[in-house]
C-alpha distance (Angstrom), angle and dihedral (degrees) to the residues before:
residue distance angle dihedral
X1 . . .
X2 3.75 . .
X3 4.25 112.2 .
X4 3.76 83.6 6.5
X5 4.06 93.7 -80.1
X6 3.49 109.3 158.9
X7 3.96 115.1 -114.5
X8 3.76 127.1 -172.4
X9 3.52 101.5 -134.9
X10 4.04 86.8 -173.9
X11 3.15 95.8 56.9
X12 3.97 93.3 45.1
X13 3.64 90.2 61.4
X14 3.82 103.1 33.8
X15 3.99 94.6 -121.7
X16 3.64 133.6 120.3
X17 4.10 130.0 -88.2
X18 3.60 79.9 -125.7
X19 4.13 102.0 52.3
X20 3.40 124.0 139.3
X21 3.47 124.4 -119.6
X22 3.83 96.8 -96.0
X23 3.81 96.5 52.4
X24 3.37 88.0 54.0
X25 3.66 88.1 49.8
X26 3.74 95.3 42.2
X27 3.63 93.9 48.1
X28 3.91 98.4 50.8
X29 4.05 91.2 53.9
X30 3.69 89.2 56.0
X31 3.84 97.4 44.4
X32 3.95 95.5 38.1
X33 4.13 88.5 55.0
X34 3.91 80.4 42.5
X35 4.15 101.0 55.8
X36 4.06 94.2 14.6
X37 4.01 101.9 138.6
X38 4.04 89.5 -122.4
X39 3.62 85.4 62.8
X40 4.21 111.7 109.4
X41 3.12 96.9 -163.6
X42 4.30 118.7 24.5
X43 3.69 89.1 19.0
X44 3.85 112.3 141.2
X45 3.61 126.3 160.1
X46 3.57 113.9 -166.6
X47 3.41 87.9 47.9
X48 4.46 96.0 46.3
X49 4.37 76.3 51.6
X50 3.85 88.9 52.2
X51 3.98 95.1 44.6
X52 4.00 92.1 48.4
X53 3.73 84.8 52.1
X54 3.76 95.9 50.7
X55 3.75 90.1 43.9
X56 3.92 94.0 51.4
X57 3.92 85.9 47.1
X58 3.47 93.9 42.5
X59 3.97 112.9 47.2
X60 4.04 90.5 45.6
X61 4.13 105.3 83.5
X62 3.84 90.5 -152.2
X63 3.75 94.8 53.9
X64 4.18 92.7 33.0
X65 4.20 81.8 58.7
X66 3.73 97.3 48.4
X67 3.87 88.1 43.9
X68 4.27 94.8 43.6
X69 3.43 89.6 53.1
X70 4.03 97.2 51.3
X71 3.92 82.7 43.0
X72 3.84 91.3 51.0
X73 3.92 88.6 52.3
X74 3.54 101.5 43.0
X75 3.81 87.6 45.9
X76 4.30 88.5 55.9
X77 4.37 83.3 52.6
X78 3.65 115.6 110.2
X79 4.07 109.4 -121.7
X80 3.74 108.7 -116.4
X81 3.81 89.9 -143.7
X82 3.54 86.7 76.7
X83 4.05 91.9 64.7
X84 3.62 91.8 63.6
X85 3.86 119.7 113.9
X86 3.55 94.4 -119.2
X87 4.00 82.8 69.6
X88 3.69 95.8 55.8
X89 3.80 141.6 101.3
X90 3.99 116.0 -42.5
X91 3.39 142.3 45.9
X92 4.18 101.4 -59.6
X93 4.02 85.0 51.2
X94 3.55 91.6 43.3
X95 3.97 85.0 56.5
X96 3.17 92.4 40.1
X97 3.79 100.3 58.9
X98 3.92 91.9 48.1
X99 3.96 87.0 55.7
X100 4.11 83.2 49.9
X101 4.06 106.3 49.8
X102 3.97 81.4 45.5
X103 3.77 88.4 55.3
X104 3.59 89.9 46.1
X105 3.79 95.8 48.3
X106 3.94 99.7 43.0
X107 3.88 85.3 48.1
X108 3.81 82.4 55.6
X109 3.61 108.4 49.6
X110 4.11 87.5 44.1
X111 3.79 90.1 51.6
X112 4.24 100.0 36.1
X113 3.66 104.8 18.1
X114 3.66 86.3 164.8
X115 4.05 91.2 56.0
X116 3.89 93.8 27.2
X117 3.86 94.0 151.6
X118 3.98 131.9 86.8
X119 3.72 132.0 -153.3
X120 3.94 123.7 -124.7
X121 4.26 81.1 -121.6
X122 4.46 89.4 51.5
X123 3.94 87.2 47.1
X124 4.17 93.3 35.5
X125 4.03 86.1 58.5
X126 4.03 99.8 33.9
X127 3.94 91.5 54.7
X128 3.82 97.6 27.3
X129 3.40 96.6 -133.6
X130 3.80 127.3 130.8
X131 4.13 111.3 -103.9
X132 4.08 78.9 -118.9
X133 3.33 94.5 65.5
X134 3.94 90.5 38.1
X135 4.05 93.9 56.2
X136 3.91 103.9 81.6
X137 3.53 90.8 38.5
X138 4.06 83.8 50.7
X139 3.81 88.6 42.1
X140 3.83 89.4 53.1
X141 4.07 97.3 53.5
X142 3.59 93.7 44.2
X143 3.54 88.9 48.9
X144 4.00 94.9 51.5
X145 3.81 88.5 45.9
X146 3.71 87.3 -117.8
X147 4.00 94.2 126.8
X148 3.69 128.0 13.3
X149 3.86 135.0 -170.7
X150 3.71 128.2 -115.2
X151 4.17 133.1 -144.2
X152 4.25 88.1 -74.8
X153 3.74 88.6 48.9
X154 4.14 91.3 -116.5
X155 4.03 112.6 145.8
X156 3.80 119.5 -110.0
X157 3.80 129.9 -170.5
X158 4.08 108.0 -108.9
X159 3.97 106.1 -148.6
X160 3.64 83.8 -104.3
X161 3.58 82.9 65.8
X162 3.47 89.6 56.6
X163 3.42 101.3 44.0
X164 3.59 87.1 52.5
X165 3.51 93.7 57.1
X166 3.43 108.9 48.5
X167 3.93 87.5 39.7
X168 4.44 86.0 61.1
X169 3.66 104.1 31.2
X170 3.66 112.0 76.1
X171 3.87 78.8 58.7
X172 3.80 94.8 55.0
X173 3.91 113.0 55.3
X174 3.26 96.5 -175.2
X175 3.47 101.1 55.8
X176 3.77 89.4 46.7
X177 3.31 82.3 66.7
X178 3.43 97.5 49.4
X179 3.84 88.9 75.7
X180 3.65 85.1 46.1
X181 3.99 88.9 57.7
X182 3.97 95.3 48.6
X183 3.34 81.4 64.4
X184 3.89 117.0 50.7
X185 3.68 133.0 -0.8
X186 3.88 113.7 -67.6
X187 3.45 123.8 -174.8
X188 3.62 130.8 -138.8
X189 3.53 93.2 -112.3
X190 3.94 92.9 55.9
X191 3.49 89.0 53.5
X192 3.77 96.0 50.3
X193 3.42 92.7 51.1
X194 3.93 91.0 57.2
X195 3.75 116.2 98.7
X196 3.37 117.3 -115.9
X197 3.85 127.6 -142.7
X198 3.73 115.7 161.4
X199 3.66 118.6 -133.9
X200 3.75 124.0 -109.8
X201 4.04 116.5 -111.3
């Protein structure tokens, strides 16, 4: 992780914190031919740099712990997006916060789909918000079938969910990079520099 910035390597290659060995493997020889730099096309090279790196860290069980365990902290971390005004009290932060515990599960299911779900405690600590002050905003996703919950009473993303989400967030920078912050570390001054436009209801 070059200048110690956090990078989800996971979520990089679209596998599973709890891959085997031979996805991991599988999955790198598809993206490496994919971003390699003598690729016309898909070729990318700060990003074929970053997938060797992952690769190295992740196919070696001694480095894989070490990494798994930053990962699992990180992951526990509230996102400091979520203490910006436009995530308060009313009705903007109200919309607002629906937008960002869809963000949070799509980014899930995409990055686990074996463990797609979320508890009310995961999302209570990621957003730092009380579950009171989660409830109506829970109440109103359920309600427009946009997330569900499964036999251990987690919260999924439905595919309305998805829809939903990829329909509102090209409009809504910040919340793109909300996805983007799941992912690696993002400080607060990235995220005030994002423009914000909220998304329409």
């Amino acid at each position: 992780m070059p200048g110690g910035e956090f990078i989800d390597y996971y979520e990089l290659m679209q596998i599973s914190p709890n891959a085997e060995l031979e996805t991991v493997q599988r999955v790198y020889r598809m993206l490496a031919a994919r971003y390699h730099p003598d690729n016309p096309q898909t070729g990318d090279v700060e990003k074929f740099i970053t997938l060797k790196e992952a690769f190295k860290i992740l196919t070696d069980p001694v480095t894989r712990q070490q990494y798994d365990a930053i990962y699992a902290s990180r992951h526990a971390e509230p996102l400091p997006i979520f203490e910006m005004k436009e995530f308060a009290a009313g009705i903007e932060g109200e919309t607002n916060r629906r937008m960002g515990i869809l963000c949070l599960l799509y980014r899930t299911r995409r990055a686990n789909p074996e463990s797609p779900g979320m508890s009310i405690l995961q999302l209570e600590s990621i957003m730092s918000f009380p579950r009171e002050h989660l409830m109506f905003t829970i109440w109103y996703l359920k309600d427009k079938q946009y997330v569900r919950q499964d036999d251990r009473s987690d919260f999924l993303i439905t595919a309305e969910g998805v829809d939903y989400v990829e329909a509102n967030l090209p409009a809504n920078r910040i919340l793109h990079r909300l996805l983007e912050a799941a992912g690696r570390s993002m400080s607060r001054s990235d995220i005030e520099s994002a423009e914000f436009a909220s998304p329409e209801t």
